[in-house]
N, C-alpha and C positions, 0 to 999 in steps of 0.2 A: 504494500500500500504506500503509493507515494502520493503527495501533495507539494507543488512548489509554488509558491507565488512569485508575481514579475512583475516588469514595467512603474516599479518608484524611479524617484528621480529629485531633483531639484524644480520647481516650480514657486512662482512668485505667488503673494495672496490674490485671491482674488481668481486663481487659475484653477485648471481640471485635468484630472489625471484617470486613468481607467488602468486597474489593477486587471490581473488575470491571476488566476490559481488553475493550474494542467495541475491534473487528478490520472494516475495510472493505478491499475492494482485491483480496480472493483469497480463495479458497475453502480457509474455515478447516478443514472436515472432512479435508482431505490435510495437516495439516502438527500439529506439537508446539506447544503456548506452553510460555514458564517463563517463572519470576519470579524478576525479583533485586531488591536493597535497596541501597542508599550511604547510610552513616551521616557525619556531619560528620566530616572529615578522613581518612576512610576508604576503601579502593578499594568497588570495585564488589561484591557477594558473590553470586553466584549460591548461588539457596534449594530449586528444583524446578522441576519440570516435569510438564505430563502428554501421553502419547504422541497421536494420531490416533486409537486404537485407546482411550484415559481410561487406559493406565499410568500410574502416577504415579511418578517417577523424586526422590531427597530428594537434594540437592548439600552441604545445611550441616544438622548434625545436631544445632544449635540449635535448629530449628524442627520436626522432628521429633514426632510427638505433640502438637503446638501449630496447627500451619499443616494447612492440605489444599487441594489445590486440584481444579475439578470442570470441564467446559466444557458448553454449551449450543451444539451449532453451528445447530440452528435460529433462533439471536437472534445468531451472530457473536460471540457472548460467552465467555468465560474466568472463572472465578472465583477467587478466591485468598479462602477462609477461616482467620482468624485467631481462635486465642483462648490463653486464658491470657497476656496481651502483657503483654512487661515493659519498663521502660524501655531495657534496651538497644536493642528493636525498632526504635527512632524511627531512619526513616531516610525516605528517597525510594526510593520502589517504583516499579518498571520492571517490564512485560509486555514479553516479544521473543518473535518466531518464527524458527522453524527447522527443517527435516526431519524429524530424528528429535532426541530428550534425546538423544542423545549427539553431535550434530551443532554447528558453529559458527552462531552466531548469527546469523539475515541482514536482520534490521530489529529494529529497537528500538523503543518507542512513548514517549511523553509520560508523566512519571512524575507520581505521588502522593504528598505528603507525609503520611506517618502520626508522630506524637506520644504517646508514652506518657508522663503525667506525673498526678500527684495536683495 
């Protein structure tokens, strides 16, 4: 079971980024991803989720109206779209899967460094 997420970057505020999480190992159409973030010094923050079924379930209602996320399972892929990013954003972005949004997390994937800065 792999999980990688991609495409951080450096971005100014005000800008948009779209994360990707490639999923190998198990057949993505039966199960939820969400996304979380760890900013420096920070725990972990669980952001969202979206179901088997594309629910989209919001955990942190900072990103609300900003974030969405969308999945492709014909590509094994997860989307996490961002916009309006502020600097607090800047964190390490983590894709995990799990049963259902409301379920414990059962792998975790390789995270992404996103940067908001002028």
């Amino acid at each position: 079971v792999q999980l990688q997420a991609s495409g951080g970057g450096l971005v100014q505020p005000g800008g948009s980024l779209r994360l990707s999480c490639a999923t190998s190992g198990f057949t993505l159409d039966d199960l939820a991803i969400g996304w979380s973030r760890q900013a420096p010094g920070k725990e972990r923050e669980g952001l969202l989720c979206i179901s088997n079924t594309g629910r989209i379930t919001y955990y942190a209602a900072s990103v609300k109206g900003r974030f969405t996320v969308s999945r492709e399972n014909a590509k094994n892929t997860v989307y996490l779209q961002m916009n309006s990013l502020k600097p607090e954003d800047t964190a390490i972005y983590y894709c995990n899967r799990r049963w259902h949004c409301h379920s414990t997390v059962q792998n975790w994937g390789q995270g992404t460094q996103v940067t908001v800065s002028s």
